[in-house]
N, C-alpha and C positions, 0 to 999 in steps of 0.2 A: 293377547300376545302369546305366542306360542313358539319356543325355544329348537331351533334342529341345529346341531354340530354337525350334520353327516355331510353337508356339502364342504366343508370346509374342515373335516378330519383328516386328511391330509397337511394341513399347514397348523394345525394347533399344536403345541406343544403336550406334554402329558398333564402341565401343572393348567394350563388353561380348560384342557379338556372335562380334567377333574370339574374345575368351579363350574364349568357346562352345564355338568352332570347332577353336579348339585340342584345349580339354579333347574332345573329343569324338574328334580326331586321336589321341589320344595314349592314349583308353579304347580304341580299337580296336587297339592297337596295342602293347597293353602287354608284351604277350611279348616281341616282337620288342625293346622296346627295353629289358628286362630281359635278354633275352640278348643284346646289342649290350654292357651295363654287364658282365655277366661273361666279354663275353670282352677286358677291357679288363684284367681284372683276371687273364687265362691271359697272354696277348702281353705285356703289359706288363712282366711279369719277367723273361721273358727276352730282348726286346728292351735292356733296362738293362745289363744287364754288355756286350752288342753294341756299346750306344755308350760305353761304359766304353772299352773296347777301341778302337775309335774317335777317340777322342779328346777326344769331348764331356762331358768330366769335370760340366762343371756341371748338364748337363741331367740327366746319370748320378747325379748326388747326389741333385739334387731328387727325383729317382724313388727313390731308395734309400730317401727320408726320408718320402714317401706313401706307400710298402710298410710300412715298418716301423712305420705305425699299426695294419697288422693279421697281424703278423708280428713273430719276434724275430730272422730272418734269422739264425741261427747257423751259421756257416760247416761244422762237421763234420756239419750237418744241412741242407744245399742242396746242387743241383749246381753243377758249374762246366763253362764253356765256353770253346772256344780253348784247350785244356790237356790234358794226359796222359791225365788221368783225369776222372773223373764226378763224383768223390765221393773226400774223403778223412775220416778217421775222425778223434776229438780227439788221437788220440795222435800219426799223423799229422802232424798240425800242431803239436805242440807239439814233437816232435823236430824240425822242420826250421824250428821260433824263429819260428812264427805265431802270433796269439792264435785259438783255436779257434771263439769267439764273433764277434768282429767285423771277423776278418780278409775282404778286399773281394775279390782276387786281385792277381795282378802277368801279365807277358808268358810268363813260364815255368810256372807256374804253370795259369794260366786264369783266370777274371772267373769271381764268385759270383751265382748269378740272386738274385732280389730277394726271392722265397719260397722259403720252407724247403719239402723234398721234400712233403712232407703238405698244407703250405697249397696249394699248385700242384695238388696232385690233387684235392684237395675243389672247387676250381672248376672242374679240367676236369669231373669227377665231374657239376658240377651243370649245365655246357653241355651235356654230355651228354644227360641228361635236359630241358632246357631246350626243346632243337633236338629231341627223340624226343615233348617234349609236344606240340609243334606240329605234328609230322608225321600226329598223329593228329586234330588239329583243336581241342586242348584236351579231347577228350572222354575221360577217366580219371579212375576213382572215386581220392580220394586213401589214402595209406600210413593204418592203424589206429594209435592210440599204441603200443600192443602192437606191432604190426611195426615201427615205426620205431625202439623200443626194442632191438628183437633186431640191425638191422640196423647201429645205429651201435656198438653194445657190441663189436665187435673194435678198433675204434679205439680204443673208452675205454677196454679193457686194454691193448691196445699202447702207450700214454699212457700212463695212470697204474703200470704196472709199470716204464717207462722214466724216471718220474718220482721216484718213490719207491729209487731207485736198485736195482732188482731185475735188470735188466737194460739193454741197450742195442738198441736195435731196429735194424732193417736199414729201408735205403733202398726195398728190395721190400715190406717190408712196412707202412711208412711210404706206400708208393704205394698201395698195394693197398686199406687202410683208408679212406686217404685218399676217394677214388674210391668205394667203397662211401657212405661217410658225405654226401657230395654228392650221391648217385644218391638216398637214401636222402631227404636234407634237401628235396630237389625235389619228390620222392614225396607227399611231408606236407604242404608247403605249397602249392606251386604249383595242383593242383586245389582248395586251398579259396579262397585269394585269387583266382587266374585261372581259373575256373571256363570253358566255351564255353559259346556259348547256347541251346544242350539240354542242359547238362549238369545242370540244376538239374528238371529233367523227366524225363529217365531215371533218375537216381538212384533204388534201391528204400529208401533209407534216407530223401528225404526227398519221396518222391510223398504225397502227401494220401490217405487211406482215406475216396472219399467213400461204401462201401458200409455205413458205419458211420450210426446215426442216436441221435443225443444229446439227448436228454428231461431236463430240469427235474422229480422229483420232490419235492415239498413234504415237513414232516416231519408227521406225524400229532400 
């Protein structure tokens, strides 16, 4: 879809004109500031335990508390920073008298980012591809269900065997999936929503046949 006021700038008023202008701002432009929103959502996290650390406890909560709408933030399933280590596992934590779940960090310790290792990689995952769609112009047929289905299924096992208590997954491979299923999720949508503006012309799946000619037979 594609936005023109000019035929009709004569009957607009200034305040309709404006929101025009906008919309029309903001259709050219939609990549950019879909990927400006996810990388709000990579920095973010780990910006949070920095000002944790810092000392800006309040600002650091309120960000703990807008993460954890799309996050369970489990402490033996995030990193930590400022501290020994990366990553400690549940047992970890519970030998050294932390709760595994919701523990945040301390100064010996390290500060916990705001997503669990996997949710962090699915958005770098889909910046990824976000920033590689645009370097081509938007011009990419999008992922098939069928591939999109192959590509996120090492997540969905790494998930659901770690859920069903079969095992417990590693932090590499927590990334690794992660990051697949973002590269993946971007693949499928982003060229059907965000299409360029030949892409809906090259496509061999939805160019017109007009060598084709279609006749009206009556029945006898």
């Amino acid at each position: 879809m594609t936005l023109d006021a000019s035929p009709f700038s004569g009957f607009l008023s200034p305040a309709a004109s404006s929101v025009v202008a906008v919309l029309k701002w903001v259709e050219r432009r939609r990549l950019a500031l879909l990927n400006t929103l996810v990388v709000v959502f990579v920095v973010g996290p780990v910006v949070t335990p920095l000002l944790l650390a810092a000392g800006a406890t309040s600002t650091a909560t309120d960000l703990y508390r807008f993460f954890h709408l799309v996050c369970h933030q489990w402490a033996f399933r995030s990193f930590f920073l400022l501290g020994p280590h990366a990553t400690f596992s549940r047992d970890q934590l519970i030998a050294l008298g932390m709760d595994p779940y919701t523990f945040v960090g301390d100064a010996q310790m390290g500060w916990k980012m705001a997503f669990c290792e996997r949710n962090l990689a699915i958005f770098v995952g889909l910046l990824a591809f976000g920033v590689a769609f645009g370097s081509v112009h938007q011009q990419m047929p999008p992922a098939s269900f069928a591939q999109f289905v192959v590509l996120v299924s090492p997540m969905a096992l790494d998930g659901l065997t770690q859920l069903v208590g079969w095992r417990e997954s590693t932090w590499e491979l927590r990334i690794a999936t992660g990051v697949l299923f973002g590269i993946a999720s971007g693949r499928f949508l982003y060229p059907r929503f965000l299409p360029g503006p030949n892409m809906w012309r090259r496509s061999p799946r939805l160019r017109t046949d007009r060598s084709r000619t279609y006749r009206w037979h009556p029945r006898p």
